[in-house]
N, C-alpha and C positions, 0 to 999 in steps of 0.2 A: 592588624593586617588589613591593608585595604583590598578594595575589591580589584578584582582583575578582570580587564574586559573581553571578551571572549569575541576573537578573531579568528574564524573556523580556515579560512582561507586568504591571501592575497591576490594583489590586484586590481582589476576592476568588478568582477565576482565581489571580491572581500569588503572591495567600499560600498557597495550596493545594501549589502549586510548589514556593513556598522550606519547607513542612513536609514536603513529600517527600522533596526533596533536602539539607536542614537539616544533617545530618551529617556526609555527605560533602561540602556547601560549609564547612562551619565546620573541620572537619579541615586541608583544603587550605587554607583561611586561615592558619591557627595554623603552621602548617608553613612559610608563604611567609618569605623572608630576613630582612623589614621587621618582621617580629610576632615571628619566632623571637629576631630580635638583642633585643628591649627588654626578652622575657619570659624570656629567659635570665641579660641582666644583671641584671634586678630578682629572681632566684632566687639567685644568686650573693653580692647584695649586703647585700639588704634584715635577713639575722640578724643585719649589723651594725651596723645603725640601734637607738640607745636611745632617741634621743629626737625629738619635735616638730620641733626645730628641727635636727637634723641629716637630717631627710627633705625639710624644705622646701626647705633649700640643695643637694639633691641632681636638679637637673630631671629628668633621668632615671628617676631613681625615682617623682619627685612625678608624672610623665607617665602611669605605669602605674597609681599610687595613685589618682588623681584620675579617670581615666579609666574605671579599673571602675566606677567611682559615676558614671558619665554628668556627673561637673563638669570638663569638659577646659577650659572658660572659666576658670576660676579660676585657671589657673596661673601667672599673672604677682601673685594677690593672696596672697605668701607671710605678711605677716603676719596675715590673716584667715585663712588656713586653717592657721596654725602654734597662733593660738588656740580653732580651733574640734578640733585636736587637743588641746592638753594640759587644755583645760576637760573635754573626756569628756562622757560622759550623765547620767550616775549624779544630777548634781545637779540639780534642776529650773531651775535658775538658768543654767546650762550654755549657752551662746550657741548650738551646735547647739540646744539643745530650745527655743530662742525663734525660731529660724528658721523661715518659714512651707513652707520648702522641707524634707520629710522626709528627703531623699537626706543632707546633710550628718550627719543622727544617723548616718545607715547608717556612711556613711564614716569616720565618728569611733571608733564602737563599733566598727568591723573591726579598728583599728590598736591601740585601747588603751591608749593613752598617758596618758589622764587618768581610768581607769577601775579600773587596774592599778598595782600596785606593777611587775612587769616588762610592759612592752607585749608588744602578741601575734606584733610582727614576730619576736620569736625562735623561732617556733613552726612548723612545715614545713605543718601541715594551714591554718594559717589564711593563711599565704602563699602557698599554693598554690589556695586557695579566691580567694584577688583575682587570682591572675594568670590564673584560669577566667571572674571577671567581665571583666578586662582584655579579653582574648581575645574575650570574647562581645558584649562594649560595642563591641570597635573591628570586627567584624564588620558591627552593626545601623548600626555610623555608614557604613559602606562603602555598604550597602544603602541607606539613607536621601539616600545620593548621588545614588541614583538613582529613587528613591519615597520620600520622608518617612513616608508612612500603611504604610506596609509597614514602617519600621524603629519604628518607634511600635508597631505590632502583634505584634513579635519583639519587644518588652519587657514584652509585658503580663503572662510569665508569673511572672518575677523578682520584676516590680514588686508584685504581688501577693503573692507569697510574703514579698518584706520589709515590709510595711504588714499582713499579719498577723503576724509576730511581731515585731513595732516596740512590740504596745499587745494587750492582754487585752480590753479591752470595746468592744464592737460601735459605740461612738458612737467612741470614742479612734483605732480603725481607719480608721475615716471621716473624720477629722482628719488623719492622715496622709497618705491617697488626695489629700484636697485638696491638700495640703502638694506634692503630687510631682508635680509638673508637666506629666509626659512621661503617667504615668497620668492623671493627671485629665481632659488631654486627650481621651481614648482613651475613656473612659465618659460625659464630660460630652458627647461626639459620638454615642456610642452608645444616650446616653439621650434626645437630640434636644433637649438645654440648648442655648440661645443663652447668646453670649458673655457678654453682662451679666449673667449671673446671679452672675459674680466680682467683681463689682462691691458687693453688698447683704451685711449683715450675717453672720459666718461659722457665725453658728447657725440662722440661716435658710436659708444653702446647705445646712449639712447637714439640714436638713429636707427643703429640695427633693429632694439628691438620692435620700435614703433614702424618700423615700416615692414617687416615679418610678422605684427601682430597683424595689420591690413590684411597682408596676404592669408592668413593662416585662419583670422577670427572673423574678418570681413572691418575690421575698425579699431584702430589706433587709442582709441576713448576706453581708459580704465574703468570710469563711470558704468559703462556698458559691461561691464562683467557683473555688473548686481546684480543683472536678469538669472533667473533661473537656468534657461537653455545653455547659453554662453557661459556659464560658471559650471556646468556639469559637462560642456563639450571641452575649459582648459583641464579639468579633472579626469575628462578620461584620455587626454592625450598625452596629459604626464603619467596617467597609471601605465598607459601603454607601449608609450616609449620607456620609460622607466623598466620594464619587463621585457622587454625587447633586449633592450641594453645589455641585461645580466644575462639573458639568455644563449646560449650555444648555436652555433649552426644557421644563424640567419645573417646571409648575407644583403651588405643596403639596397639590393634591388628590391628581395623580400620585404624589407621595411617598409622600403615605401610604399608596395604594395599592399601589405596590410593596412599603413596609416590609412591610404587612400578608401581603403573596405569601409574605414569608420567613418567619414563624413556624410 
């Protein structure tokens, strides 16, 4: 039985909590029987994997692979992710790079397969860099068991760091954001978008959101969410609208008046 991590409350309260305790709950995770047995046999096995398809017939390992990249749904679709490994990035044609979901590059370019003359599973840092996502994804899914908006706000900081080095140019970055689902969430709540705005043309979302990000964060520049201040000010805007939301009795004048309390 793994461990379970202990969310006394929701909200922005609750994430304050899990950033305090962050370390020593994720430690004690990684350590439980349930997380140690998969990440020890995907340490064990995985420099013996050469290729696509000797991963995807392997569940076990595809459990861990799949898993760091937040696509644990996928696991029964082995020959869609057997091609979206050995296609790789590299090509613009590449089934990952048509995908509107960014996570499946991520997961492609980690393994290598079609990017590489040797994939990277033979390599101990790049193996050990997934089985640190494995670890930290099957974490936020523990947490999200028990707050969704809490395991969504423990991804923003990943998530961000791979949609900046996904793409070089400030629009290309924003293409991605959209692309990633669990992110997009997270800012398109925190910029106060209604759902339909995924619905309209995808160069017109990215107008909308980069020019609502100006207004909202002070800059359009994803880059600019690494800082500290700015990544705990998108975090508590989607904790707060996100609560707001579910909540009874607040009419949008209230709303905005609270937002406004928080800046």
């Amino acid at each position: 039985m793994s461990f379970q991590p202990l969310v006394p409350i929701g909200g922005y309260t609750g994430w304050k909590f899990l950033e305090r305790t962050l370390v020593q709950q994720q430690q004690a995770f990684d350590e439980s029987p349930t997380i140690k047995r998969v990440t020890e046999n995907f340490r064990e096995k995985i420099s013996e994997i050469r290729t696509a398809e000797e991963l995807v017939n392997d569940r076990d390992l595809l459990t861990v692979a799949l898993g760091a990249f937040g696509l644990d749904d996928d696991i029964n679709n082995k020959f869609f992710i057997q091609k979206i490994l050995e296609e790789g990035t590299t090509d613009d044609d590449a089934l990952a790079n048509k995908l509107s979901d960014s996570r499946y590059a991520e997961f492609s370019k980690a393994f290598g397969f079609g990017d590489f003359s040797t994939p990277l599973t033979t390599t101990s840092i790049a193996s050990e860099d997934i089985i640190t996502r494995f670890e930290r994804q099957s974490f936020e899914a523990a947490v999200g068991e028990q707050d969704n908006q809490l395991r969504l706000a423990l991804n923003i900081g990943k998530a961000l760091e791979d949609v900046t080095d996904s793409a070089k140019s400030t629009n290309a970055q924003w293409y991605a954001l959209l692309g990633n689902a669990p992110l997009r969430e997270v800012v398109q709540t925190a910029l106060g978008l209604p759902t339909e705005v995924g619905s309209v043309d995808i160069d017109k979302q990215l107008e909308t959101f980069k020019a609502r990000s100006e207004s909202v964060f002070g800059t359009d520049q994803i880059a600019d969410f690494s800082g500290e201040d700015l990544q705990e000010k998108l975090v508590r805007l989607f904790l707060l609208r996100s609560s707001l939301s579910e909540s009874t009795g607040y009419s949008s004048g209230n709303i905005a008046l609270t937002l406004l309390a928080t800046r």
